[in-house]
Steps between C-alpha positions, in 0.01 A plus 500: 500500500669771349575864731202733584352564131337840489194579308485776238429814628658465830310226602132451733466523897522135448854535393601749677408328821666225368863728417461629885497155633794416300304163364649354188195478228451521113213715349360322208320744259233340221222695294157498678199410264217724617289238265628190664233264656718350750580625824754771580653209640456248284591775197850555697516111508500466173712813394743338771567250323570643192682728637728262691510277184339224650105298532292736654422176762831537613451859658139439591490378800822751651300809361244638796242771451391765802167479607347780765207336715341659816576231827277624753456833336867544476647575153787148459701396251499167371797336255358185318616301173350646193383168406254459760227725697557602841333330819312779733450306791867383503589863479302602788638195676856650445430852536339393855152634417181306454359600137670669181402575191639681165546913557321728321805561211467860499587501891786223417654759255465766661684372859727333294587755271476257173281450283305132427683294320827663643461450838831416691507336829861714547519913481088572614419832579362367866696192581194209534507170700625240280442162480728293221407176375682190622584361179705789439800382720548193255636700253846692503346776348149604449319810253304770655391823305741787532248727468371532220303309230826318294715542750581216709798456764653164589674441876552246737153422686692549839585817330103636443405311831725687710507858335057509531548346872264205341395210661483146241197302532317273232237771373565400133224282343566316168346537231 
């Protein structure tokens, strides 16, 4: 992985938590389709592999979308594949509560400080308990939005696990 890649603009909170940690990373820029039917995740996917010059299965199952769900009323972050959904009562299991379920998004984006779709489990406005998929540590690198929609940031899953104090637990659920 090349050096720290910055995003136009000066980069997001995402990368410039990731600059103050001194993490290496690459920012990997593609055009968002406000039309597209996929996911945000599946869309980045795709563009992923485009952009990377290689199948789009290749990158699918390394590139991990942010969901916000309430455990126990609590606002908690939850990093799963793209390609699958993710499992609420393995959550709460993790986050050491007894029931979760999705967060209202306006309350997601606004204690996060991003918007849907751009969420980044790095940078939030109010740091969130985080729980990162298992799966995540087979990779040597792994995609997570850098803050914005078409911007995504790839770094070492240690990396992201240690820099949102996350705990790894199977939440994922395939598709």
């Amino acid at each position: 992985m090349a050096r720290k890649a910055k995003a136009a603009g000066g980069g997001t909170p995402a990368t410039v938590a990731l600059d103050r940690a001194g993490v290496a990373y690459s920012v990997h820029a593609y055009a968002h389709d406000a039309a597209s039917d996929l996911s945000y995740g599946l869309e980045a996917a795709a563009a992923l592999g485009a952009v990377l010059g290689v199948d789009p299965a290749e990158v699918e199952g390394r590139v991990f979308k942010t969901l916000v769900a309430e455990v126990d009323g609590a606002l908690t972050v939850a990093v799963v594949p793209v390609s699958g959904s993710l499992d609420l009562k393995a959550l709460a299991t993790a986050a050491g509560g007894k029931r979760a379920a999705m967060a209202d998004p306006a309350a997601a984006e606004r204690t996060t400080g991003y918007v849907r779709g751009g969420i980044s489990p790095l940078g939030q406005r109010k740091a969130l308990p985080t729980v990162v998929d298992a799966t995540a540590l087979a990779h040597p690198t792994v995609f997570v939005s850098a803050g914005k929609r078409g911007l995504e940031v790839e770094l070492a899953p240690a990396a992201l696990v240690e820099l949102t104090r996350a705990v790894t637990a199977p939440v994922g659920r395939p598709a």
